[in-house]
C-alpha positions as CSV (number, residue, x, y, z in Angstrom):
1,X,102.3,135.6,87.6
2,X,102.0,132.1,86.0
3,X,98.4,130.9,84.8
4,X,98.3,128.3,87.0
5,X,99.4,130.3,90.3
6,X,96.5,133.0,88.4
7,X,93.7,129.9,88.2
8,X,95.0,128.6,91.7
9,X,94.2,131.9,93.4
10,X,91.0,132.0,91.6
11,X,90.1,129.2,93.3
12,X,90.3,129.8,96.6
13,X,88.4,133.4,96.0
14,X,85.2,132.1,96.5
15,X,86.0,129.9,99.7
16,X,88.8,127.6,101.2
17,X,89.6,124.8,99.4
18,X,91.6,121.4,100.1
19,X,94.6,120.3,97.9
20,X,92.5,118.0,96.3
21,X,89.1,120.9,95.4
22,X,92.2,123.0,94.2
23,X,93.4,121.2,91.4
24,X,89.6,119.8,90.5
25,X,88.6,123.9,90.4
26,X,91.6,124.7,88.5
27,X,90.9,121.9,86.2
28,X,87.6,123.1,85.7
29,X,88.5,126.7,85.3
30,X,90.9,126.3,82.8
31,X,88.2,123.9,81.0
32,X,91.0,121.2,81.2
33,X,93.7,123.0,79.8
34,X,95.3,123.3,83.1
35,X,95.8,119.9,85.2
36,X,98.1,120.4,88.2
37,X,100.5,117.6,89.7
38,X,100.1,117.6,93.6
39,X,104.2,118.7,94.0
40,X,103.6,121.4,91.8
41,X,100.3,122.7,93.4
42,X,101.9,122.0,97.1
43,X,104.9,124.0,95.9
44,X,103.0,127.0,94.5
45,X,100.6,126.8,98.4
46,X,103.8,127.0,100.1
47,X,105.1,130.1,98.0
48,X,101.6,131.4,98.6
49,X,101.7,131.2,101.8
50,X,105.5,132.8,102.2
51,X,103.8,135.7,100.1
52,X,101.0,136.2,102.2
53,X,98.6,135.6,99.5
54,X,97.1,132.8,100.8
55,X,96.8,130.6,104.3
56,X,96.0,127.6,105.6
57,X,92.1,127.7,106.8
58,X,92.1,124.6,108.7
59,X,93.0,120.8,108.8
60,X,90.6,118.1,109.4
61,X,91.3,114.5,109.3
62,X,89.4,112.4,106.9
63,X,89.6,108.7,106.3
64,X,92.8,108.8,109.0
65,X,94.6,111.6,107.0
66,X,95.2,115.0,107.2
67,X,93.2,117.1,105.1
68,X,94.2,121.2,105.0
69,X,92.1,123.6,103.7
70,X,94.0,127.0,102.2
71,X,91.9,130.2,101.6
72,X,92.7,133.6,99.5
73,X,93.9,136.4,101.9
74,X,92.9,139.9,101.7
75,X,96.5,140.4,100.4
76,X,95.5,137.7,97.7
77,X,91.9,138.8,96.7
78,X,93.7,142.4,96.1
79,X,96.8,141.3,94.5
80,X,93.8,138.8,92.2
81,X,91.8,141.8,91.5
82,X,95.2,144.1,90.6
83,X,96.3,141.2,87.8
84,X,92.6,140.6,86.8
85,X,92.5,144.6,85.9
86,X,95.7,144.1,83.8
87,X,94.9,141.3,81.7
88,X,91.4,142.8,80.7
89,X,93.5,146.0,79.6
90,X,95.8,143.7,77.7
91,X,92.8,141.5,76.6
92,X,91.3,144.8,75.3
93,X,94.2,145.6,73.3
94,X,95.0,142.7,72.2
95,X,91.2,142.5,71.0
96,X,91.3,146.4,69.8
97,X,94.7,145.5,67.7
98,X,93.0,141.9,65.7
99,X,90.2,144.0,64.8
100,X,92.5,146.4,63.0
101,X,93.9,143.6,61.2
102,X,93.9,143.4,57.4
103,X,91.3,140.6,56.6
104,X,92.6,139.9,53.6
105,X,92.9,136.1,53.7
106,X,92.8,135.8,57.4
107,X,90.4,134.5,59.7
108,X,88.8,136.6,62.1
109,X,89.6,134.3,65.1
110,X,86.4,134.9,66.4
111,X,86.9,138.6,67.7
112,X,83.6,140.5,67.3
């Protein structure tokens, strides 16, 4: 999975979001490092969706436009909590394997 389909789902874990509260959360999330383009987070909804990771909520109109809300499904919160469990694990041992580095002229990188 791709960060940004990772920081998208994230999102929408805590309740259903709008296009627009998506890619502010994921923006904020990411601490900026992660700015989606509306194609690309509309694209990554739809494939969502197909998946059966997330759904469309509901649609309101606001200011004369259509405004749809999408929320995490079960499937989503599960398949979320699956990939969360693997990258700690790889975290870990990624962590686990800088500590065993020589420090011989290297920085620590800030592992503890």
């Amino acid at each position: 999975m791709q960060e940004p389909t990772l920081l998208i789902l994230t999102a929408l874990a805590k309740e259903p979001l709008h296009g627009y509260g998506v890619i502010r959360t994921v923006q904020e999330l990411s601490q900026g490092e992660v700015v989606l383009r509306p194609g690309t987070l509309y694209g990554a909804l739809d494939r969502l969706a197909e998946q059966g990771l997330a759904t469309v909520d509901r649609e309101e109109a606001v200011d004369g436009r259509l405004r749809r809300y999408y929320k995490l499904t079960d499937s989503g919160a599960a398949a979320l909590a699956t990939l969360i469990g693997r990258l700690r694990r790889n975290a870990d041992s990624a962590e686990a394997r800088l500590r065993s580095r020589p420090t011989v002229g290297v920085r620590r990188l800030g592992v503890a």
